[in-house]
N, C-alpha and C positions, 0 to 999 in steps of 0.2 A: 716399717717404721723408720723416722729420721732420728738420727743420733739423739738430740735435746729431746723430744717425744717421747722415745723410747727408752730412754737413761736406765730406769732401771722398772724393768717392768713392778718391781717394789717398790719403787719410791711411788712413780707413777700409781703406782696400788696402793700407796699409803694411804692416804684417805679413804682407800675400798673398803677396808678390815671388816672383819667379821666378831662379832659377839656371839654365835654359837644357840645350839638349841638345848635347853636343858629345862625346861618345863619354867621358864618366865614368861615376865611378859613382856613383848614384843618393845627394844629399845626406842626411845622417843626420837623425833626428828632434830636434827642437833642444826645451828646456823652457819653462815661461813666463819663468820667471829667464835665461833664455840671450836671449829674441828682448828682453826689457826689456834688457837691459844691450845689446843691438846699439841700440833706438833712443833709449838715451839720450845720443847722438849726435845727434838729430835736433833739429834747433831750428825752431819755429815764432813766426813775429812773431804777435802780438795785435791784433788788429782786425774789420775786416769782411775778410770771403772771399768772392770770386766763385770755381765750379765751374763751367765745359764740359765736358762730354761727350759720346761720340759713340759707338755701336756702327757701326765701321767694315769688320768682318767678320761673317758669318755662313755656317756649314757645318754640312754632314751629311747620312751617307746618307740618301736620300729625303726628304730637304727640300725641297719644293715652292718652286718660283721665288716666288711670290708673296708665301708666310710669308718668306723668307728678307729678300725687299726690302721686307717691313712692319718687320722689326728693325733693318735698318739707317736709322743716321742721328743725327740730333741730338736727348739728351733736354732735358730743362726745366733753364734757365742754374737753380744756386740759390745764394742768399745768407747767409752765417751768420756770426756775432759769435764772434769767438773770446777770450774771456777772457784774463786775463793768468794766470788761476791754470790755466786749459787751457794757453795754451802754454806753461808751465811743465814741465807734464807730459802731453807729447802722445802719447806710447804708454800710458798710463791711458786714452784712450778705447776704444784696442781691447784692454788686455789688462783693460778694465773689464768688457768683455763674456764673459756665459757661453761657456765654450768648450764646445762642440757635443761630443757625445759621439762617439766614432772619428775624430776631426780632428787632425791633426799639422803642425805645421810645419817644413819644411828647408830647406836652404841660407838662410836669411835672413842676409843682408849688408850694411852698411852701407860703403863706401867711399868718401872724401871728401861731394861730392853726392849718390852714388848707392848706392841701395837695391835688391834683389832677392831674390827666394826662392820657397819656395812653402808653398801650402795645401792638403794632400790631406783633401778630408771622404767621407765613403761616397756614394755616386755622383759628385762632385764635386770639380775641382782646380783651382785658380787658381794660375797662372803671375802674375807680375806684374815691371814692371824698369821704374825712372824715375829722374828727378832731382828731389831735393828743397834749395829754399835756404828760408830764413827769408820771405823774402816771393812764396814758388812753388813751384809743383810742373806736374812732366810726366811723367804715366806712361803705361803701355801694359799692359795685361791679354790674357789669353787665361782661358778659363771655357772649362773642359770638363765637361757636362752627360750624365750618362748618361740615355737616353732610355728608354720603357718597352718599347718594338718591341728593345733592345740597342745600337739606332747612337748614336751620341756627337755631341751636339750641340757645336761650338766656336763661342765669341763673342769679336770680339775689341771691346777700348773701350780707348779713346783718352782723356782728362783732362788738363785743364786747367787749374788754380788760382794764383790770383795775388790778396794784400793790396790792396784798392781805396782804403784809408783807415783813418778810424776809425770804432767803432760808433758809430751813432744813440746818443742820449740815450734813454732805457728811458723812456715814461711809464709812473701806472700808471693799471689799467684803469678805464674809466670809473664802475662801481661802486666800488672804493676811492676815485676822487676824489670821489664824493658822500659816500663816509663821512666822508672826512677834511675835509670843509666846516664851517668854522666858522661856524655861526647865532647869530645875534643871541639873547641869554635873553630 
């Protein structure tokens, strides 16, 4: 994943949330205007971001012991600059993105901290539920993966994100510094 993509597999998973199973009935299809006005709620500080994560479950019929304990565990920490004109408007990053064709969003919720709903795409649902402040986040994902044998792959991840400071100074790259060199006439 690239830095802005991958910012924070929470934010990026904001919009994913999860509503949970507890004998209801199934949350309604919510619009792009409906989940922007739930995360215009959300506040994100400006800075540098650190992201963990961690696929800490893996299932499915006939899942081979081995594939299942190559997926779990810890991916690569990453780091990214969050502008001030991003956290401004931190549901523009996902509702920046192409919506997938057959994909819906429901239940998405924003209460006080905390954030849930879901993502249904064709073979594809993400549950998601965490706590978001201005300088963190802790979510929890489930990724249900329809497989091609039928069985249903579930992953679960676990996230991490927390403000570390402020961004680095941006040089620029070593070819515009030689442009911008003043020589002697």
């Amino acid at each position: 994943m690239t830095g802005r993509a991958a910012l924070f597999p929470g934010l990026a998973a904001l919009a994913l949330a999860i509503a949970g199973c507890r004998g209801e009935a199934p949350p309604r299809e919510m619009s792009r205007t409906e989940v922007a006005a739930v995360l215009a709620g959300l506040r994100v500080a400006p800075g540098l971001w650190e992201v963990r994560s961690a696929v800490v479950d893996a299932a499915g019929a006939n899942l081979p012991v081995e594939a299942r304990r190559g997926m779990i565990g810890p991916r690569p920490t990453l780091r990214h600059c969050i502008t001030p004109a991003e956290a401004a408007r931190p549901a523009a990053r996902f509702l920046g993105q192409p919506a997938r064709p057959g994909c819906a969003w429901r239940g998405f919720a924003l209460a006080g901290e905390r954030l849930r709903g879901t993502t249904v795409c064709p073979g594809v649902t993400t549950r998601m539920a965490g706590r978001y402040r201005p300088d963190g986040f802790d979510s929890r994902m489930e990724i249900d993966r329809a497989m091609p044998d039928g069985a249903v792959l579930t992953l679960t991840i676990a996230s991490r994100g927390r403000r570390i400071g402020a961004c680095p100074e941006q040089r620029p790259a070593p070819a515009a510094e030689a442009a911008m060199e003043v020589r002697p006439g």
